[in-house]
C-alpha positions in Angstrom: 3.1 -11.2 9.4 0.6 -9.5 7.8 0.0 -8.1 4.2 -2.0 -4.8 3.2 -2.6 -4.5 -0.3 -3.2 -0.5 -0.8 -5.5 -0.5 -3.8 -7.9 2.3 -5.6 -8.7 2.3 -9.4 -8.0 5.6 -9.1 -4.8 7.9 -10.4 -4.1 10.3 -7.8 -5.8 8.9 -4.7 -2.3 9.1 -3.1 -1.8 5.4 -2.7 2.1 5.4 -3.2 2.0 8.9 -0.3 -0.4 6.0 1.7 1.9 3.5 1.3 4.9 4.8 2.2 3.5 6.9 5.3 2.1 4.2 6.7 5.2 2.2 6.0 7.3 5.1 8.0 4.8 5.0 11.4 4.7 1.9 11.5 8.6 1.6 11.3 8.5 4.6 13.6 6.8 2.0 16.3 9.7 -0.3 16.2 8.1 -2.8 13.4 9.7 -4.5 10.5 8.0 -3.9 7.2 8.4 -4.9 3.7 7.2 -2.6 1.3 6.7 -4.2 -2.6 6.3 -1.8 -5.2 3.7 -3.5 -7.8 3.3 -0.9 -10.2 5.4 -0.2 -13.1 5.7 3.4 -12.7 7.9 2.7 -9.7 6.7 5.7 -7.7 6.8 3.8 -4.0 10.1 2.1 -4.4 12.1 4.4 -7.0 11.0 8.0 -6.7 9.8 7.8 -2.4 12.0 5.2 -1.1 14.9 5.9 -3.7 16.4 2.4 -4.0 17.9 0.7 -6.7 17.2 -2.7 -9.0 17.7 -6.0 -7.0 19.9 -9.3 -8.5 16.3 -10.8 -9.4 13.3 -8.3 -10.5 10.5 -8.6 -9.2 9.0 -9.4 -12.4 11.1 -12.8 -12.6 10.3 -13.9 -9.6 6.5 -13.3 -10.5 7.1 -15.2 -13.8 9.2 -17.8 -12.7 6.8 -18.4 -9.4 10.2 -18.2 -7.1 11.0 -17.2 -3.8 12.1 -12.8 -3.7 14.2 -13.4 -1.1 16.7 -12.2 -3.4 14.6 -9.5 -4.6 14.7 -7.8 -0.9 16.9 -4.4 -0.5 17.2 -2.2 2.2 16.1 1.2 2.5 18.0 4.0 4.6 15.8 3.7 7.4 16.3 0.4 9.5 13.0 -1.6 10.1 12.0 -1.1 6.3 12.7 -3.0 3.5 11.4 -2.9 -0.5 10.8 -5.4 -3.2 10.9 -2.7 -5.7 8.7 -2.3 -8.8 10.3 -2.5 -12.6 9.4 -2.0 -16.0 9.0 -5.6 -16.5 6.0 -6.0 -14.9 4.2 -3.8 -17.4 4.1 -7.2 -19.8 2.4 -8.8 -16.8 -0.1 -6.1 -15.9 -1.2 -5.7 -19.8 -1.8 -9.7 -20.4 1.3 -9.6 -23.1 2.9 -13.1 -21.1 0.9 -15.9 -20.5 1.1 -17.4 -17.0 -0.6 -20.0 -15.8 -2.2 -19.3 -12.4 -1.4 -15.9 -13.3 -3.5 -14.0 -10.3 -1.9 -16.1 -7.5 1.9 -16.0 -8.2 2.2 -13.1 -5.3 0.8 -15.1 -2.9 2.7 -18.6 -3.9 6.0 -16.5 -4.0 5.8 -15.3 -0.4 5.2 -18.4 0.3 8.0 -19.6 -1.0 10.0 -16.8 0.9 8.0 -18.0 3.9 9.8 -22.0 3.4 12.7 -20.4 2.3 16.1 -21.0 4.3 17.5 -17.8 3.2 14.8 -15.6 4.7 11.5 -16.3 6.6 9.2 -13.7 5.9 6.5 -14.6 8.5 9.5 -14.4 11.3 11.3 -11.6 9.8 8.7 -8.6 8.9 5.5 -8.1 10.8 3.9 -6.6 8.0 4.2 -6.9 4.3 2.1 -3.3 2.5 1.9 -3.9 -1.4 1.1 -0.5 -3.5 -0.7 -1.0 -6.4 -1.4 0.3 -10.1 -4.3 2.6 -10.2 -6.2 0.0 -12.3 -8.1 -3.0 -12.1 -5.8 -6.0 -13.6 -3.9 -8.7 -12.7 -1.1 -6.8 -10.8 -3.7 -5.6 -8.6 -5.1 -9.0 -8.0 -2.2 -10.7 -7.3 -1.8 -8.2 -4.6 -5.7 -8.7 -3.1 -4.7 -12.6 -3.4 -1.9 -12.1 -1.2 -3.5 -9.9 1.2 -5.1 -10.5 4.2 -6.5 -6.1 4.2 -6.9 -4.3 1.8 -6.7 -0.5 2.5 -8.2 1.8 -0.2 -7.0 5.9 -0.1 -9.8 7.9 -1.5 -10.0 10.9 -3.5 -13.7 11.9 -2.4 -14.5 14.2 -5.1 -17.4 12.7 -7.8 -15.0 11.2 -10.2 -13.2 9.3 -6.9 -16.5 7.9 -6.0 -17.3 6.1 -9.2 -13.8 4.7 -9.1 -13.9 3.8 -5.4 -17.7 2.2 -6.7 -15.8 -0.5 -9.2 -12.9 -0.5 -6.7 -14.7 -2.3 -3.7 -16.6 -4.2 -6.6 -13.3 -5.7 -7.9 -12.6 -7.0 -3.8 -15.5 -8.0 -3.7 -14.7 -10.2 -7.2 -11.1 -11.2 -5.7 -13.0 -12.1 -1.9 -15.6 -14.5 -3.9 -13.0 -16.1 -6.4 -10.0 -16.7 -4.6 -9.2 -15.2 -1.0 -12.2 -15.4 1.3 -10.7 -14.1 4.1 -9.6 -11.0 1.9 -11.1 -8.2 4.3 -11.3 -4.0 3.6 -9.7 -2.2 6.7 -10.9 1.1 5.9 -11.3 3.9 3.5 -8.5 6.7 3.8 -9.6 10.2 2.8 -6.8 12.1 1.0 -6.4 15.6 -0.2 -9.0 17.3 1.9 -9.5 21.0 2.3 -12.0 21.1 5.4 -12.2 24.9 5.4 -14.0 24.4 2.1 -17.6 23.8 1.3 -17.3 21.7 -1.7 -14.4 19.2 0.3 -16.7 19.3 3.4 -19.8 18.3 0.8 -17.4 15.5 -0.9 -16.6 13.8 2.8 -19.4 13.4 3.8 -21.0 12.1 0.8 -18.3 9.4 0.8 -19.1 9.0 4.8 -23.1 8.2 4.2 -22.1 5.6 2.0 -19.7 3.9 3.1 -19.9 4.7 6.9 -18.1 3.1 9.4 -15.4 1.6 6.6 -14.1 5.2 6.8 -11.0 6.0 9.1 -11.7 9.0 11.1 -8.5 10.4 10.7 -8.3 12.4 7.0 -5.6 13.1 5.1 -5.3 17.2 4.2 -4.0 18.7 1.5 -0.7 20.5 1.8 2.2 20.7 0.0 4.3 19.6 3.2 3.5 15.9 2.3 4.6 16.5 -1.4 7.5 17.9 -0.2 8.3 14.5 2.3 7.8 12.6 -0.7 10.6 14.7 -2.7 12.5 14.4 0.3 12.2 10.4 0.1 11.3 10.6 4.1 8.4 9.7 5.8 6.3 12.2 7.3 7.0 11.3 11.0 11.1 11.4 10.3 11.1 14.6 8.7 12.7 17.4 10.6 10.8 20.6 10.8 8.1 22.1 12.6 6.3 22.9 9.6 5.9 18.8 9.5 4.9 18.3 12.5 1.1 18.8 12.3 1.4 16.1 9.0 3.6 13.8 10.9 0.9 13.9 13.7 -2.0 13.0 11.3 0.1 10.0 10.1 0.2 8.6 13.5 -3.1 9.4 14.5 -4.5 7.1 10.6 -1.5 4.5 12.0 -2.7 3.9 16.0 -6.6 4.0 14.0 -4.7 1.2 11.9 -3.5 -0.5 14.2 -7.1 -0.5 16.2 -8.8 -1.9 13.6 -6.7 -4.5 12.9 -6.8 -5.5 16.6 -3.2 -4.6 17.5 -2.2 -2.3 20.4 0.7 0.2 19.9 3.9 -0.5 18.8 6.2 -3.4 19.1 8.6 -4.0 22.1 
């Protein structure tokens, strides 16, 4: 099992669309995957994936440093699961609840699930893909604790750049103080518009700094993907030939995924 945390300080770097795209090729490749909504606005789990509260939020089982086996719910698609986000978790992101060992309760908790005779994570899901808050605080670093990647979406424009700046800044932070193993898969660029100047300018400024961190594959705009999202499907299920050229992008940045991470196709 392994966990991606997909993490940008930025609003509207698409990491929820990242999240749950990659969640859907990867399912699309026969893997199990947990996705665990960790920001309060719910996007991943309530408004893309469309399920509902579980017996135990996830904010108790962050507070209360237990197992979420019981905080697991299926989706409609068969290889992936949620731990879905709730309002809760707000109190934690914004310091108003003191916890001690508050950064590392994500991590101890799947661990927990991990020793858990209900469900064992490690032998159930091959990968575990947290979405996070677009902001620096302890939501996100309990998810960079946890995480053995991190994958950052970026929105290459100049005010995506200053954020991506202080985002690989905060890894670096969470790499030094408590995860040393903690490693940056790549930058995804979202949102592009290649037949223009300025988008073509914004790439490739993003590129010469950052080089080889960035995935080859970029993400376009187009109002297809929106429309996936509204449809709560992942770009690769939906029906369509006026999806196909999107779903094909999303398996092109998943087999690039998969490369990196040193894992060949999908799972027999």
């Amino acid at each position: 099992m392994r966990v991606i945390s997909v993490t940008n300080l930025k609003g509207g770097s698409a990491k929820s669309t990242t999240a749950f795209n990659l969640a859907g090729a990867l399912t699309e490749l026969n893997y199990k995957v947990l996705a665990i909504d960790l920001d309060p606005q719910q996007t991943l789990s309530l408004s893309y994936l469309g399920v509902g509260q579980p017996s135990v939020p996830l904010s108790a089982v962050l507070m209360e440093d237990i197992s979420p086996a019981n905080t697991i719910v299926r989706t409609k698609y068969a290889n992936l699961f949620a731990i879905p986000a709730d309002q809760k978790l707000k109190a934690i992101k914004d310091g108003q609840v003191h916890i001690d060992g508050g950064e590392l309760r994500l991590r101890s908790c799947l661990r927990k699930a991990s020793q858990s005779n209900n469900v064992v994570l490690s032998e159930f899901f091959d990968w575990v893909i947290i979405d996070c808050p677009p902001s620096l605080d302890r939501l996100t670093m309990n998810a960079l604790v946890a995480a053995d990647l991190v994958l950052i979406p970026v929105d290459p424009g100049a005010g995506g750049r200053t954020a991506l700046a202080d985002t690989v800044k905060y890894i670096a932070a969470a790499q030094k103080w408590y995860n040393p193993t903690l490693r940056i898969v790549g930058l995804l660029i979202n949102n592009i518009n290649t037949n223009t100047v300025y988008d073509q300018t914004t790439e490739r400024a993003v590129r010469d700094i950052y080089r080889e961190k960035v995935f080859r594959t970029v993400i376009p705009s187009s109002v297809r993907i929106r429309e996936a999202t509204e449809l709560q499907t992942p770009a690769v299920y939906c029906e369509g030939s006026e999806y196909r050229r999107y779903a094909e992008v999303y398996r092109q940045f998943c087999q690039e995924f998969l490369f990196r991470v040193g894992v060949n196709g999908g799972k027999t």
